[in-house]
N, C-alpha and C positions, 0 to 999 in steps of 0.2 A: 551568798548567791544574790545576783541583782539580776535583775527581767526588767526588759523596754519590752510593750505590747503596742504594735503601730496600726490599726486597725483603719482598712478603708474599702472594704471589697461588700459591703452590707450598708442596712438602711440608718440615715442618722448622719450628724455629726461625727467625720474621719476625724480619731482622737488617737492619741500616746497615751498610754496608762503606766506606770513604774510602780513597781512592789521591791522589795529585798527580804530576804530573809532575817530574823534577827528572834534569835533565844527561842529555833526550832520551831519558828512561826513564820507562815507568809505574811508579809505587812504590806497591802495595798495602797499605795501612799501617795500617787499624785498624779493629777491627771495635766495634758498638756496640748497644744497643738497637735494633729499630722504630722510626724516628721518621722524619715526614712534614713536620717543620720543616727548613727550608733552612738553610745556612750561608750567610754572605754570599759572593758571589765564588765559586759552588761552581757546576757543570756536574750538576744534577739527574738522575738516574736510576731509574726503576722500572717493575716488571711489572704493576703494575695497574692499569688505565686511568682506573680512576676516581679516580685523584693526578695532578696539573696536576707536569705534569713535562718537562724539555728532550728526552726522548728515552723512549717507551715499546718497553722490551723484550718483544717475544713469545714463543712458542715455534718457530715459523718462523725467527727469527732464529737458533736452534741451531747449524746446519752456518756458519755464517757466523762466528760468536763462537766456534766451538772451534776453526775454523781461523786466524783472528784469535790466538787466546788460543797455537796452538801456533808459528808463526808469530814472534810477540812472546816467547815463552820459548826457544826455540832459535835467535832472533840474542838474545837476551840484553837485551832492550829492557822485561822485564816484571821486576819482582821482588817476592814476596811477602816479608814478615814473616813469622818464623817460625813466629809463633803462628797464623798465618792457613793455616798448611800444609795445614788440617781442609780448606778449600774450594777445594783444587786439585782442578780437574775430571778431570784425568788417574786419578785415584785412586778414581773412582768410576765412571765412564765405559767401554762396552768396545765395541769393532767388531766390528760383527756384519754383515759382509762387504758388498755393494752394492748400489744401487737401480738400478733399470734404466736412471735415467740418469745412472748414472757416480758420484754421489753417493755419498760414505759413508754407512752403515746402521750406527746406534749405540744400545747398549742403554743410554737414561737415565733409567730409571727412578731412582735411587736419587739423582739431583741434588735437593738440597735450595736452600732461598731461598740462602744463602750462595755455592751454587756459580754460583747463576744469576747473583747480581750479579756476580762475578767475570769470569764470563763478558760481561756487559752494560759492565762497565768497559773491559777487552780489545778488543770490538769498536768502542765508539765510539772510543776511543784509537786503535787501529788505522783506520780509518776519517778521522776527524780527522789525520793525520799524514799518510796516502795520499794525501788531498785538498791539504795544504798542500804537500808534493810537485810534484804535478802544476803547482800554481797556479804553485811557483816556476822550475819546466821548462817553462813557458809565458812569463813574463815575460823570464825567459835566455834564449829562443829568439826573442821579439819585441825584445831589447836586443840582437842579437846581428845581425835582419833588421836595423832602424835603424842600426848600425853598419856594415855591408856599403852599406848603401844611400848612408851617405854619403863614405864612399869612394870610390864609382862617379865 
């Protein structure tokens, strides 16, 4: 799996971010201009609606992608580039205690386009993985009915 994240609808430098998958890990790998051309074979993403794109990130999506993003960083299944350390959300990001319902309350004002693709990569990866998961704990479970059943 390969992700272009083209972020320009937020505060900051409009930047392309690129990650791929490799050995069941997102790899955050490079950051680049603005740009709204596709790479071949690439899993499109961005915040602004008005780019035709495979997945448009909101700001509603927030609690979702920082929990995704922390989630994927502490099993070890995300890894930036070094030089990419500028848009770790952690580092900008702070809790500012709870919603009434139950939700974390976080002060994000200082997320720039950078952090947000990061974030936007983290949760469909996260998401995307969840899903193929489930899909393959459902076929083990229906290979597993069929074998019971014909044993009977």
């Amino acid at each position: 799996m390969k992700i272009q994240a083209a972020f320009n609808a937020a505060f900051g430098e409009s930047v392309t971010i690129f990650a791929a998958q490799i050995h069941h890990k997102i790899v955050i790998a490079k950051v680049s201009a603005y740009t709204e051309i596709r790479k071949d074979d690439v899993i499109f993403l961005s915040n602004n609606p008005l780019v035709e794109a495979d997945f448009h990130f909101e700001m509603r999506d927030f609690q979702a992608a920082f929990e995704a993003y922390q989630i994927l960083m502490q099993s070890n299944k995300c890894v930036m580039q070094d030089d990419l350390a500028r848009y770790k959300p952690e580092n900008v990001v702070d809790f500012d205690g709870q919603k009434d319902n139950g939700d974390g309350k976080y002060n994000i004002d200082k997320l720039k386009n950078g952090h947000w693709a990061v974030l936007a990569i983290c949760l469909y990866y996260f998401n995307q993985t969840k899903t193929t998961q489930q899909f393959d704990n459902a076929i083990n479970f229906m290979n597993d009915l069929i074998d019971f059943y014909l044993t009977i």
